[in-house]
C-alpha positions as a printed Julia matrix, in Angstrom:
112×3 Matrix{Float64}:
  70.35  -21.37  85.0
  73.22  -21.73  81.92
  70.48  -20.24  79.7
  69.94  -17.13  81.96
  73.55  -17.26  81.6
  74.07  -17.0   78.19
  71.73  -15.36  77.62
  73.33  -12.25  80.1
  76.8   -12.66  78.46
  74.79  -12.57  74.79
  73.17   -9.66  75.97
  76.32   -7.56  77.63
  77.87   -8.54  74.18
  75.71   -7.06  71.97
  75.58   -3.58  74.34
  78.84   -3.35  74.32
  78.9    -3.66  70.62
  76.64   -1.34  70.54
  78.75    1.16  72.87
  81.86    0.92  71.14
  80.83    1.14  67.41
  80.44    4.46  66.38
  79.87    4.86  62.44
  80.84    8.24  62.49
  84.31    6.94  63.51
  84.89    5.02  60.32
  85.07    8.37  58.05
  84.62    8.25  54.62
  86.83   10.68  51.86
  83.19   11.26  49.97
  80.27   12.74  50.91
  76.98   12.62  48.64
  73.35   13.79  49.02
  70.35   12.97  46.72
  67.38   14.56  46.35
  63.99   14.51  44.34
  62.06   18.28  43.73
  59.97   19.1   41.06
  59.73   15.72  39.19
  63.81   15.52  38.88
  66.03   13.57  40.41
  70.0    14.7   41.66
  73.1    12.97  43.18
  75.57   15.49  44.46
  78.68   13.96  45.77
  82.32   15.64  47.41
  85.63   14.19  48.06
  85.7    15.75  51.37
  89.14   14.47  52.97
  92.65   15.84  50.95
  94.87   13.39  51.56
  92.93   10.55  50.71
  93.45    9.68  47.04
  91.24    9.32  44.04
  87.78    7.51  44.61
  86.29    5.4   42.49
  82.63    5.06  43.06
  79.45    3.11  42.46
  76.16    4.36  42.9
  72.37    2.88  43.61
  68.98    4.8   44.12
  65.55    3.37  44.38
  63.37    6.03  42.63
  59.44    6.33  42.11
  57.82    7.62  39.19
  54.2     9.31  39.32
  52.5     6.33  38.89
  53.85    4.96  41.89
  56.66    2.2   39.75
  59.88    1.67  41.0
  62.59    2.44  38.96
  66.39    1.51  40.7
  69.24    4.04  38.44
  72.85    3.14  39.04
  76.08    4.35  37.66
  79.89    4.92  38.15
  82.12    7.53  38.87
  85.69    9.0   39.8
  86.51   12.17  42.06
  89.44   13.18  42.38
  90.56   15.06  45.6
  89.16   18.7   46.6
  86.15   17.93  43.85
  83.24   19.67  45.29
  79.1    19.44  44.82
  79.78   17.02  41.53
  76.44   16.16  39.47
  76.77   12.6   39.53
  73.1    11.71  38.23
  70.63   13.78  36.88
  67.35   12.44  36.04
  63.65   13.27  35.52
  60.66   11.9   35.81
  60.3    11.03  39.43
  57.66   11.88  42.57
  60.09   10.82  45.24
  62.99    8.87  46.29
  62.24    5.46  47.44
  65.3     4.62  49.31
  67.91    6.88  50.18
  71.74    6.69  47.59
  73.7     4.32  48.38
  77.42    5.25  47.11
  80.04    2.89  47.74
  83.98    4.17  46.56
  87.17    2.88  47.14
  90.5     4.75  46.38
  94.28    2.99  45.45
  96.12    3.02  48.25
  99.31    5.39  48.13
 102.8     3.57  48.09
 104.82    4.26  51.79
């Protein structure tokens, strides 16, 4: 019977994890999309919230060539506030996109 238990309260746990965690709430300044046409690869990224401040960024993106290899491009950049649709990575020699970007920033925090 303690298992059942348990497992119940492990159970209610994780739903109400599940309820109450919205990614969308946790909004991020910068907004990028990749994509892979015609043999060439593109990163475009925004800094989509004003007020935040200057975002320094890293980038990662699992990318196949024709012959089916794996090839994993990374890189840096800044964007400064009210930057819109910047070229972060431009590349060619690709079939398709292997993973999706993943762009992590972080921006100084402003003094109160």
């Amino acid at each position: 019977m303690r298992a059942e238990w348990r497992f119940a309260l492990l159970a209610a746990g994780f739903g109400m994890l599940a309820a109450f965690s919205d990614p969308a709430a946790a909004k991020s300044p910068v907004n990028c999309a990749g994509a892979v046409l015609a043999g060439g690869a593109e990163l475009l990224c925004s800094h989509v919230m004003a007020q935040a401040p200057t975002q320094l960024c890293t980038f990662s993106w699992a990318l196949a060539t024709p012959a089916n290899q794996i090839r994993v491009v990374n890189g840096s950049f800044v964007l400064p506030p009210g930057s819109s649709n910047v070229e972060v990575y431009e590349g060619s020699g690709f079939a398709r996109a292997s993973s999706e970007p993943i762009v992590i920033c972080q921006g100084k925090r402003r003094a109160p």
